[in-house]
N, C-alpha and C positions, 0 to 999 in steps of 0.2 A: 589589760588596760580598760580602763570603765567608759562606759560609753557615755559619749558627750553632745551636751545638747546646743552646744552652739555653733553656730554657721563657720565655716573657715569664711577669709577674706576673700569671695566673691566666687569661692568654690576655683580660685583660680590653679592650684594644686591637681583638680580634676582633670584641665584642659593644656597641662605641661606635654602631654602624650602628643598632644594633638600641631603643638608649637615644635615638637622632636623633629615631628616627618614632614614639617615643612618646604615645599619647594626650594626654596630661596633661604640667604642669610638673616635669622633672625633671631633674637634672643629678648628676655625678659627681666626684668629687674625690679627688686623695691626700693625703698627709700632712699637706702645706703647702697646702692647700687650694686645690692649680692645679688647673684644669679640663681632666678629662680625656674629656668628651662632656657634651653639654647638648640636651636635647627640642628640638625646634621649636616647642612650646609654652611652656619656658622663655625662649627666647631672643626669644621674640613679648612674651608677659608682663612683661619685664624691659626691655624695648623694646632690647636687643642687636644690632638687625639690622645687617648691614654690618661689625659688628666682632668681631675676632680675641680668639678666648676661650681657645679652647683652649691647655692650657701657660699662660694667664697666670693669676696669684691672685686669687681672690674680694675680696679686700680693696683690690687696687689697685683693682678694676675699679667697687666698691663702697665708697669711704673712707669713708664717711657710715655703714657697718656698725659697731654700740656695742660699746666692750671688752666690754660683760657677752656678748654673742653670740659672740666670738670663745673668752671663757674657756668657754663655753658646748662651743664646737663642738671645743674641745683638749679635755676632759673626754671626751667622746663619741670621740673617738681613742683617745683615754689608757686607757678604763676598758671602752670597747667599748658602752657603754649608748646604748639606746635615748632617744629625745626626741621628745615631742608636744607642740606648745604654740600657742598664737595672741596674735602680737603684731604690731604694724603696722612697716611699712616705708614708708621716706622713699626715693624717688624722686632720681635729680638734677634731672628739672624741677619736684622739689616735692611731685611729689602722694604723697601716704601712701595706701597702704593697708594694709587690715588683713587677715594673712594667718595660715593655718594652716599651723604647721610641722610635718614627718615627717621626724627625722633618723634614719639606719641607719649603723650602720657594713659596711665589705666588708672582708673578708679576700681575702690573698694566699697563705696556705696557714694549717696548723691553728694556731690562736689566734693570729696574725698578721695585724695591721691593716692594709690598704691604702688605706683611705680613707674616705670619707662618701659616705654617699647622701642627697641633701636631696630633699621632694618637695614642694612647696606649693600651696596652694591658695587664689585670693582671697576673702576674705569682706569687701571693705572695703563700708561702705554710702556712698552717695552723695549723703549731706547734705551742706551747707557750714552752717559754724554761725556766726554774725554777731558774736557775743564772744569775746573768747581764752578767759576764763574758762569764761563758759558753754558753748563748743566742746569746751574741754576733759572737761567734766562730761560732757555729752553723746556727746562723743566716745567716754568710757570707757563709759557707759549704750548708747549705742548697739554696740559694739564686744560688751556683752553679748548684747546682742539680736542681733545680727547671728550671734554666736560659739554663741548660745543657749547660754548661760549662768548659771545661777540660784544661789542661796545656799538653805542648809537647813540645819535646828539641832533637832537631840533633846535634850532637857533630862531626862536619866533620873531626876533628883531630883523632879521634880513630875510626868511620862510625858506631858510634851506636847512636839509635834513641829510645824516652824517651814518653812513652803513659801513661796518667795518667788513672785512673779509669773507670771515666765519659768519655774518650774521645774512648778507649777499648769498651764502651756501645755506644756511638755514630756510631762507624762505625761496633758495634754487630759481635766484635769477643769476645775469651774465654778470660779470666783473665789472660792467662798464654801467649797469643800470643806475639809472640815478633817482633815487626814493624824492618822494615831497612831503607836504602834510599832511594832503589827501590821500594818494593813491599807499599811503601806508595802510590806511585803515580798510581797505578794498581786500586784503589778503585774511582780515579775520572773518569766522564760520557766523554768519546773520541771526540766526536765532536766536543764542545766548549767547555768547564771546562776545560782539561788537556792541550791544547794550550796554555789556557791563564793562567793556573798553571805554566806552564813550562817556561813560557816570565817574570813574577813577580818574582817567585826562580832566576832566570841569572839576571837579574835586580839586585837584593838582593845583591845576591855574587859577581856581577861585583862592585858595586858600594856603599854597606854597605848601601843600605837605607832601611827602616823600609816600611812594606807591610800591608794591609789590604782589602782582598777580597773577594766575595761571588763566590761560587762554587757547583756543583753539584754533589755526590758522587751516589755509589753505592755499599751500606753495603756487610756485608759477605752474609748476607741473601738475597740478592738479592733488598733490598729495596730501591726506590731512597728519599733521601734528601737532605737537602740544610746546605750548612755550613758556618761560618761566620770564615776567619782564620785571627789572626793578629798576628805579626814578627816581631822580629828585632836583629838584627845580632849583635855578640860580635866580635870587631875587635882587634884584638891585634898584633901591629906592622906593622900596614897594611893591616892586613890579616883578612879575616872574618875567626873566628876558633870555632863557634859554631851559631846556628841558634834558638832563643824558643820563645814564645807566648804561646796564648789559640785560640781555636776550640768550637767555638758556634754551639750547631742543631739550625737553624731559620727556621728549616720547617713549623714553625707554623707561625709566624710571615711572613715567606716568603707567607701562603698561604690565610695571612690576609691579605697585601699587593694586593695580585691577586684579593681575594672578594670585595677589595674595590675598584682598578682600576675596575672589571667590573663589579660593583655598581654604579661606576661613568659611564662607557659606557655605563649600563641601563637606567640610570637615563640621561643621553643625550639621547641615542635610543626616551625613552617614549618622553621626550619634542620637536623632532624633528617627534613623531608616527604621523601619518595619521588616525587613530583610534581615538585618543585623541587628541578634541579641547582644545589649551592652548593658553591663549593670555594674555599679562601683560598690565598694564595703567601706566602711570608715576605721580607724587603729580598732575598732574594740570590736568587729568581722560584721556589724551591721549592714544590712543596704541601704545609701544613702541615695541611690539614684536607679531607676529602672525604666529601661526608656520603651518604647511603642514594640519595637523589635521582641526584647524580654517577654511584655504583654502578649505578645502572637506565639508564641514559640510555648511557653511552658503555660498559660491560660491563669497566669495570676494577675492584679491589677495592681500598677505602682502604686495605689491606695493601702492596697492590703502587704504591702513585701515593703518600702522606704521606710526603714526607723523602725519597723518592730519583728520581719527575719532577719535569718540570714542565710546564705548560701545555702546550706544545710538541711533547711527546708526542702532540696530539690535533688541535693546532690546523695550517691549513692555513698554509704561511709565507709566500704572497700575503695573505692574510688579515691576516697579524699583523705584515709589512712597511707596508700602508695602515694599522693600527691607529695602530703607531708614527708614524708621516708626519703625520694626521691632529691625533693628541695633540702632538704638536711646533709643528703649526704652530697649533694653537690656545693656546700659551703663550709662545710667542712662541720657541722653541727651532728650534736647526742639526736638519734633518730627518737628514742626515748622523749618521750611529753614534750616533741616538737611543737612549737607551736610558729606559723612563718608571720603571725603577727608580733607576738612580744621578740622571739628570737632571731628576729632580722630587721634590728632600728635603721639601719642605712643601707642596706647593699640592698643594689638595681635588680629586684627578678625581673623576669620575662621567661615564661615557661607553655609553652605551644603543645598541648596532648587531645589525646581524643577523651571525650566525656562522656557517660548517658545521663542526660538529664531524666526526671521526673516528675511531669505536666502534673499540673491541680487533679484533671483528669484520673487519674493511674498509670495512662500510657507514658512508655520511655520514648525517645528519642535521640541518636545519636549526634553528638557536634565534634565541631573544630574548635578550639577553644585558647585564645591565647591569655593569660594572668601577667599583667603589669602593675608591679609599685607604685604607689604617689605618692610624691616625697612636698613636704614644707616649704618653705622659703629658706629651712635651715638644714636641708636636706636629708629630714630626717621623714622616714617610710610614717605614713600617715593613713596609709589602706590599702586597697586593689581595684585594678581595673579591670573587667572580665569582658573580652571579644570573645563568643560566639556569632560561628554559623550554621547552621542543620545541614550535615552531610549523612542523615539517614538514607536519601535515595543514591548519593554516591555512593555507599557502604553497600547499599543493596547491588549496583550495577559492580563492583569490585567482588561482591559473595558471586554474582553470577560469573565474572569474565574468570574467577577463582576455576570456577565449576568447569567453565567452556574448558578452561587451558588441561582442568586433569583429564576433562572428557579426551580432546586431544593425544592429550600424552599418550591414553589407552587405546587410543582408536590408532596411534601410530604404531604402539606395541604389538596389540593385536593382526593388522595389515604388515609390518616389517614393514613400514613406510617414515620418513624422516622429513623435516624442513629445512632448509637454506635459505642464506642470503649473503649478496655478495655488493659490497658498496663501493660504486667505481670513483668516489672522491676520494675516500682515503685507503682505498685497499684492505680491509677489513673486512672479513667474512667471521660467518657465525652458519654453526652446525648444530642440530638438536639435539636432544640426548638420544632418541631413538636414532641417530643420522650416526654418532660416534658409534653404536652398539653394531649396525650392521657393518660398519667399516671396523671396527672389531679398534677404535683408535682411541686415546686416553684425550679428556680434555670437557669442560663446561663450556665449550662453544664459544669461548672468547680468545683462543688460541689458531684456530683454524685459515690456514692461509692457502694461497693455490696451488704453490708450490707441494703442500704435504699432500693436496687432492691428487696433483697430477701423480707424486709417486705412487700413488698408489691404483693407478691405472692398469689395464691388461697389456702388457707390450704392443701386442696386436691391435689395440684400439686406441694409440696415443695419437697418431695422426689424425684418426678421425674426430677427435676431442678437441684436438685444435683449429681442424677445418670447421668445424661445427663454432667453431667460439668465432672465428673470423665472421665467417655467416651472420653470425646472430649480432656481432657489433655493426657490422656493415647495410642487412636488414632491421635492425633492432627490431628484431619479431624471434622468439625463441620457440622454435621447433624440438617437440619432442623426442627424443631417443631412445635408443637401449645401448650398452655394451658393458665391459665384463673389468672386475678389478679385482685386486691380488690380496687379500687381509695381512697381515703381518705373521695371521696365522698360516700363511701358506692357501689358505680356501680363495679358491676361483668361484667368484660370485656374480651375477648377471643381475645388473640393477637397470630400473626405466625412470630417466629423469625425464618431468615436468618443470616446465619456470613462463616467468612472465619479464618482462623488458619493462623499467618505468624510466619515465624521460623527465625532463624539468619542461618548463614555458620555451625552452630553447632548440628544444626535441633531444637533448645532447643525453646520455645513457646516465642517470644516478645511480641504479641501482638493479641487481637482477634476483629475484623470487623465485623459490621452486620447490617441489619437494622431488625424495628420491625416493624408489618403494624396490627393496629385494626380490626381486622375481626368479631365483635360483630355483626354488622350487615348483615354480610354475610354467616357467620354462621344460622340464623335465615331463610339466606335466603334459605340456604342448607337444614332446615328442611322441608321449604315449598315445596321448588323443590320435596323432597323425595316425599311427599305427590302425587303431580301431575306425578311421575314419574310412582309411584304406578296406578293412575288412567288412564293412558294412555293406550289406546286400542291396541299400538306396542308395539314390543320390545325397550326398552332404551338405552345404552351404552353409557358411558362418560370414554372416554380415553385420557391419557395423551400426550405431546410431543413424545414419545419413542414410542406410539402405544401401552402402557400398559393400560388395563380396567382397570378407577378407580371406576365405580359405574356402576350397574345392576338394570334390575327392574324383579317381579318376571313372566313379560311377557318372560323376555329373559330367565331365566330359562326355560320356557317350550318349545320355538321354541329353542334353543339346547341343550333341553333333557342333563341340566348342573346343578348341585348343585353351588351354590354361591363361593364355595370353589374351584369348579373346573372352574372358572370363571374370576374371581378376582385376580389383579394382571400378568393375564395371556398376554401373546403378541394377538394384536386382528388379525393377519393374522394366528393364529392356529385356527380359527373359520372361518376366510370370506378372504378365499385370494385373493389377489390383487387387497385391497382395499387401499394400501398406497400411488399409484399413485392420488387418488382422495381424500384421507385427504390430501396431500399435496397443491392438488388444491383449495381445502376449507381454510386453514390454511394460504397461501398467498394471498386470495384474497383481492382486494384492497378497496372498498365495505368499505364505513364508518359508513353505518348504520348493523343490522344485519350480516353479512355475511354467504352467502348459495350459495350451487352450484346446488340446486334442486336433483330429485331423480333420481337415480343411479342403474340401473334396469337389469342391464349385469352381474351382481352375484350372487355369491349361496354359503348358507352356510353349514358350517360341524358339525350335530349333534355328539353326543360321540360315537356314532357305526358307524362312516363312510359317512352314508346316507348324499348325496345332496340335501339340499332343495333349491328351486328359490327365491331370495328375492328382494325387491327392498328399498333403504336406500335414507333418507332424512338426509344429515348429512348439521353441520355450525360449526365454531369455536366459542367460549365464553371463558371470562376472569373467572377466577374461583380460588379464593386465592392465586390470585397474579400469577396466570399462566396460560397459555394458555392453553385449551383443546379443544377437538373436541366436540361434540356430535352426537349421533347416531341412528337414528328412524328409525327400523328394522323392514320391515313388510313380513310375506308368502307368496308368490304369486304363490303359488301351483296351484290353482285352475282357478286364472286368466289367469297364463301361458297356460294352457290346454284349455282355453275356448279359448285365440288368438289363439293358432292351430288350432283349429275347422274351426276358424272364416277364419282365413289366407287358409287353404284348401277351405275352400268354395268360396275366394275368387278369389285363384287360377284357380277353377274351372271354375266357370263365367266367367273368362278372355279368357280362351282355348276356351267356349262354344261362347261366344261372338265373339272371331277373326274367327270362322269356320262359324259363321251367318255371320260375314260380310263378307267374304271370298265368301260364294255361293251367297250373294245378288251384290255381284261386279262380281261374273260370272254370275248370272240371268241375270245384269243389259247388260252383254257385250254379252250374247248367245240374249236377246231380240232383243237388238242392229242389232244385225248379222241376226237375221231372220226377222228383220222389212227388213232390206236395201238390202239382196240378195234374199227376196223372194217376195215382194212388187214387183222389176223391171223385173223378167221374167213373172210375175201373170199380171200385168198390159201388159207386152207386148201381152201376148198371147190374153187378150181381145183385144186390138187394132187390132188384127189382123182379132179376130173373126168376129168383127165389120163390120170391112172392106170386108172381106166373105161374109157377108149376103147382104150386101147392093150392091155388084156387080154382073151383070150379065155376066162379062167376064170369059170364060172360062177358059184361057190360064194365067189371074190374078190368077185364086182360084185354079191352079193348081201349080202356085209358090209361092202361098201362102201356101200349105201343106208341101214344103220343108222348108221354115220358120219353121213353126208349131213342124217339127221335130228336129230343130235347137235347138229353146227355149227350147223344152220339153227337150234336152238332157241336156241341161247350167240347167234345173231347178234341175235333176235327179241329175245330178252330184252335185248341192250343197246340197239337202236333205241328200244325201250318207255323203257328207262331217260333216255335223252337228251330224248326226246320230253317226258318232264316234269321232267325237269331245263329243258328252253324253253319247257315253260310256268311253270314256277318261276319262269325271268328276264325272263318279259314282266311288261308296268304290273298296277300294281292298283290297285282304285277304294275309294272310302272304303266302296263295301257291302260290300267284302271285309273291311274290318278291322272287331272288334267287342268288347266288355270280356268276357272271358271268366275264369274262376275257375279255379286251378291244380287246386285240390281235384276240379272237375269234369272236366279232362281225363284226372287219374290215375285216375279212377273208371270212365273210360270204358276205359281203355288196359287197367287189370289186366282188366274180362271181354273184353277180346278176348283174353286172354294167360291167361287164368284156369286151360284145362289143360295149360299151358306152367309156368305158377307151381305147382300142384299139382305135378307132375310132379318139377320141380327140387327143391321145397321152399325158394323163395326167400321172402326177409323184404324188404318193401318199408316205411319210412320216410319220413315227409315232415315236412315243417316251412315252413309257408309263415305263421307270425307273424306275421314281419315287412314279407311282400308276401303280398296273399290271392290278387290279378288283376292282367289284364295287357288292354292293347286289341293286340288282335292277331288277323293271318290263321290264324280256327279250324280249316280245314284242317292248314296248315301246323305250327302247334304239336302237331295231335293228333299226326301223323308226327313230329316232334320224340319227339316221349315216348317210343312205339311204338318208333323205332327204338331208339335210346340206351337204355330198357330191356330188350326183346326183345336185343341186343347184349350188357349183362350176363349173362342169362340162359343165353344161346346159347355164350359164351366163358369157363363159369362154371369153377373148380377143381375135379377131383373128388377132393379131398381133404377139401372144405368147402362146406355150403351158400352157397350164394348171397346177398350181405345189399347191400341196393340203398338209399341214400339219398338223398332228394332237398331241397333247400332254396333258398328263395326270398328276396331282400334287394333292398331299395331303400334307395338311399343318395342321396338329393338328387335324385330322379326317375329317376335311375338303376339300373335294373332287372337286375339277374343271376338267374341260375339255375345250379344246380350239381347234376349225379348222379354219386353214386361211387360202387363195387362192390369188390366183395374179390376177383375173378375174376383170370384167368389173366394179364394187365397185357401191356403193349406194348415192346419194348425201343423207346423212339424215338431212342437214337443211328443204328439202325439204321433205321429204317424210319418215322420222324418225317417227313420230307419228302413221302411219300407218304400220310401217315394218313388222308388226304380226298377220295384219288383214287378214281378209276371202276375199279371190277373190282380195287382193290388189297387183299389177305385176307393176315392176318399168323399164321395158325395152320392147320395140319391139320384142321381140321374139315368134312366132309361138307357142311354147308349155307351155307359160307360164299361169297360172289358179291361181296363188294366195292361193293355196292352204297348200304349204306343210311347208310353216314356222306357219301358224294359229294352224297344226295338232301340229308340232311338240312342242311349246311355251303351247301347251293345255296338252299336254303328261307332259313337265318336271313339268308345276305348277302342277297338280295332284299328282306329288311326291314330291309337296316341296321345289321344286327346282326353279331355276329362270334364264332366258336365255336371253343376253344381244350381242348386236352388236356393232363393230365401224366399220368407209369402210373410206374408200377415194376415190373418179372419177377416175377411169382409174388404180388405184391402186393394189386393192383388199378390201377386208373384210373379219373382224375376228369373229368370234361366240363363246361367251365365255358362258359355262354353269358351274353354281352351283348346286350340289347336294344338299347343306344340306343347 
């Protein structure tokens, strides 16, 4: 068909789809009153079904319709007016009812009639009435009542006012109430109803014309409704001298009116949604419409697709080649150069498939996609209507539950594990396919009943299947089990059912859940374990997730002195506490083969009387009837524990023995040291001298060679003296030697020996012992400490600057320091650092210095342990920091 450029009649062929799914009874018509779409609720109501409406006339279809309705409904063409009315209809198998009519007319452009819109609604009542006559009466009384109905009369000449029955029940006052001229108007809504009541009554009585108008009241009871009044005034001599009509409730009608205007607003909404791709084609496969939806979905613009693609553009052409084949061979059409526009001039498609579209983009995406016909006024196919919706992300969540469900399948194969379900409303159960393999039974799981379960139960365990089921209806809580059932092959099999209990809002049981898993083999295997649990040289323990012993062996009986009874079942930290830190560490390990955290030897457990014993545990997780346990390798370590103390003391020991051999081999090595180097040079001097003695005959030589002689001899004396207590410095001392002594009282002692040494100098002495007052120490030894270290200040003082000597004493956690520092002449100890503590080592030009008293005193504090360290700076000063401990 060639494609054509002119508009259909209001495009109303497009929106017949939309008039189909109508809530309510409604239907459409043109000039000649052929049917150009009809609700599924008119063609229900009218009892239509099965026949061809469309295109034919209301009048064939209905001969039994009265000229007065027909001149009625040419009127309504003719003149474009509006019609409300309620009058019964006859049926062809007879039955009448009585219906409220809504006629409209539609335009096809401006002030141009296309047709009628009829909407009805039944109010017939469902009396049969036993007289023609009396039915009739009846019929018209009832058709009131049904229609709600009533008559009313103002008589302005005498100011009384005339309420029938029905109209009493309409605005829901008593039988007795008596209306006037006022308090009538009191019952309509203020805003808008009683304005325009009060403009139509002056209209009325000015000018005797006949009224009829919808109005909005408010009953006695406070209800709102909607009223239909129509009027018309008796004039007599000019005068209007009475006012009567009838009062219709159209509440209903009024709120069928609203549900279908915003059935029509919904139904525009959906075609104009953004959600929902909608796009029409016209006979010759054009797009004549493409709406917001289409735009978001495939990224083309109704601009570029209305009037110059078609479909085609989008669609995949395997796709649309099975589309055509499909629709052929469901009409009975050559699949051969189908085409479902030329070759389908009338029949109704509607064909619902999945699609991939393809976006401007590249990209595909999946839909839902329903294809409907639009047919003419003559009901002849005129194009398609295309509903899409995007169910790419459905498709995806369906590829995945695809996956989950084979995953399952295998992971029940692999386990010999099955699902159930058993539904207590209709007695219906359903078994997996893995659930029929182990029960060795024929069937897809829609066969499965209780009956064929129980037969195939272990003799021995049908009672407890039943108690168990009383149980579990009675608790509605399903407890796990095991027991053993019979295959058809004869095989005795040991299965562990799981299930779950689901209730409705009522608590009452709908349904029970569960799966069943084969443990035949694992059972078997549970015997052998016992076996080897027995034969293990430890203790056993196999405990559950919660930390409850499920299994003992009779090793664990005796390392905690426990009867099985007092055992079993028990929490395992009432036996070995604070071992749940370390099953947990076992229990998530990541470890794909075995998993073991190795042995665990910081425990001890608790026999029945209290007693501690020391153990060490080899624990791992294992799968074990479908759950996860621990297990537990429990060994004594009594005896071991006690031999590592031994071991660890003796080892102890050797350490102490060993730092005290190296300790005196590193003083041998530095006393050797010091007696190779200060007695080697005055032993070698004095021979040189003597040398020299024998071989001259000079008098007055070998007489100042003897004050030589007594030189040396004193430098030799003086160092033997020095050594001699430097060894006694590094022999033992006894606890008489040490004693608590008061820093205060040694410095008290030291300055009067030094007192015309200090006078002298004019040295400034400071102390600060706060924060330590005493010390337990060899009071020899510390006096010399003081002595030296400050006589040292003194002696090596600047003479640019008094002398200012501070001392201070700190304990920090029993840890004892002592510290003197001086403003004196300071030490370079890049240079001479290595040596600071040696014998006979003197780092200044001064007269009295001999090297001796930092050697004494560095010999005194390592003897007790302690250790005495320097910093100085040129011209500065130096500080002397001593550790006691």
């Amino acid at each position: 068909m060639e494609k054509t450029t002119k508009k259909s009649k209001s495009k109303i062929p497009y929106h017949k789809i939309f008039i189909e799914q109508a809530p309510t009874a409604i239907a459409m018509f043109d000039k000649n009153m052929c049917y150009i779409a009809a609700s599924n609720c008119w063609i229900k109501d009218y009892k239509l079904q099965g026949i061809e409406i469309i295109g034919h006339c209301h009048y064939d279809i209905f001969p039994e319709i009265t000229q007065g309705s027909k001149e009625l409904h040419q009127e309504c063409i003719d003149k474009g007016i509006d019609v409300f009315d309620e009058i019964p209809f006859t049926y062809k198998d007879g039955t009448v009812k009585l219906l409220s009519w809504n006629i409209h007319a539609w335009y096809v452009g401006k002030n141009e009639i296309g047709g009628l819109f009829i909407h009805t609604i039944d109010i017939t009542p469902n009396k049969e009435y036993e007289l023609k006559k009396a039915r009739t009466k009846e019929i018209f009384e009832q058709t009131k009542e049904t229609a709600k109905i009533g008559t009313w009369e103002e008589n302005l000449s005498t100011q009384k006012v005339y309420w029938s029955t029905m109209v009493k029940k309409i605005y829901e006052v008593s039988d007795n109430y008596i209306p006037t001229l006022n308090n009538t108007l009191n019952f309509y809504e203020t805003d808008q109803s009683l304005p325009q009541v009060l403009f139509i009554i002056n209209e009325a009585l000015d000018k005797g014309s006949s009224f009829d108008y919808e109005a909005e009241i408010i009953t006695a009871k406070h209800n709102r409704k909607w009223i239909r009044v129509m009027g018309k005034p008796e004039i007599i001599d000019g005068k209007v001298t009475r006012i009567f009509g009838i009062i219709q409730d159209i509440s209903a009608a009024k709120s069928a009116r609203t549900q279908l205007s915003q059935a029509h607003a919904q139904l525009k909404a959906i075609y104009n949604s953004e959600s929902i791709s909608i796009f029409s084609t016209d006979s010759a496969g054009y797009i004549n419409h493409f709406n917001k939806g289409a735009e978001k979905l495939l990224g083309y613009s109704a601009s570029e697709m209305e009037h110059k693609e078609s479909p085609m553009a989008f669609l995949p052409m395997d796709e649309v080649n099975k589309f055509r084949r499909d629709i052929a061979l469901q009409y009975g059409k050559n699949p051969d150069n189908f085409s479902h526009y030329k070759d389908l001039p009338v029949e109704n498609v509607n064909d619902t498939r999945e699609w991939t579209y393809i976006r401007k983009n590249g990209s595909t995406v999946t839909v839902q996609c329903t294809v409907s016909s639009v047919k003419d006024d003559l009901g002849k196919n005129i194009g398609f209507i295309v509903v899409s919706t995007d169910i790419s992300e459905l498709k995806k969540y369906q590829n995945e539950l695809i996956a989950k469900n084979e995953l399952l399948n295998f992971a029940e194969q692999i386990t010999l594990m099955g699902h159930w379900r058993r539904n207590f409303n209709t007695g219906q159960g359903y078994w997996s396919k893995s659930l029929h393999e182990i029960f060795e039974s024929q069937g897809d799981g829609s066969d499965f009943s209780q009956d064929k379960f129980e037969a195939l139960v272990h003799p021995d365990d049908k009672q407890m299947i039943l108690d168990h089921m009383r149980e579990t209806i009675q608790s509605k809580t399903f407890r796990s089990f095991t027991h053993k059932i019979v295959t058809p092959s004869g095989r005795v099999k040991t299965i562990h059912v799981m299930g779950k209990v689901v209730t409705n809002e009522k608590g009452e049981i709908t349904e029970i859940i569960g799966t069943t898993q084969d443990i035949t083999e694992l059972k078997m295997a549970e015997k052998k374990l016992k076996g080897l649990l027995e034969s293990a040289p430890d203790a056993i323990m196999i405990i559950n997730e919660q930390g409850t012993i499920q299994i003992i062996n009779k090793q664990t009986e005796t390392l905690f002195q426990c009867s099985p009874e007092e055992l079993l079942k028990e929490f395992i930290e009432d036996f070995i506490p604070n071992i749940l830190p370390f099953i947990k560490a076992a229990k998530f390990s990541n470890s794909n083969n075995t998993r073991q955290i190795g042995v665990v030897e910081e425990l001890v457990g608790l026999r029945k009387n209290g007693e501690e014993v020391p153990i060490s545990i080899n624990m791992g997780p294992v799968e074990w009837e479908g759950e996860l346990v621990i297990s537990l390798a429990i060994r004594d370590i009594t005896k071991q524990k006690s031999a590592e103390r031994k071991i660890i003391k003796a080892k102890e020991n050797l350490e102490v023995l060993a730092h005290k051999l190296t300790e005196q081999n590193r003083q041998l090595a530095d006393f050797t040291h010091i007696t190779s180097h200060n007695l080697r040079s005055p032993v070698s001097n004095l021979n040189s001298l003597l040398d020299i003695y024998k071989t001259t005959d000079d008098e007055v030589l070998k007489e100042s060679l003897f004050g030589k002689f007594e030189t040396v001899i004193n430098q030799l004396t003086l160092t033997l003296n020095t050594l001699i207590e430097a060894l006694k410095t590094k022999g033992p001392h006894t606890d008489e030697d040490v004693e608590e002594i008061e820093f205060e009282d040694v410095l008290s002692i030291t300055k009067d020996l030094l007192a015309g040494e200090i006078l002298k100098s004019g040295a400034s002495i400071t102390s600060d012992f706060s924060k330590c007052s005493k010390i337990k120490y060899h009071k020899i030894y510390l006096e010399s400490i003081f002595l030296n270290l400050i006589s040292n200040s003194m002696k090596y003082r600047s003479k640019s600057r008094k002398p200012e000597i501070e001392i201070k004493a700190t304990d920090l956690n029993g840890n004892i320091k002592l510290e003197f520092r001086d403003n004196g002449l300071g030490i370079d100890l890049e240079q001479h650092g290595h040596k600071l503590f040696g014998l006979n080592k003197v780092f200044h030009r001064h007269p009295d210095a001999k090297g001796v008293g930092l050697f004494l005193t560095k010999s005194q504090i390592e003897s007790m342990g302690g250790t005495i360290s320097a910093s100085s700076k040129v011209d500065v000063g130096t500080t002397f920091t001593i550790n006691f401990n």
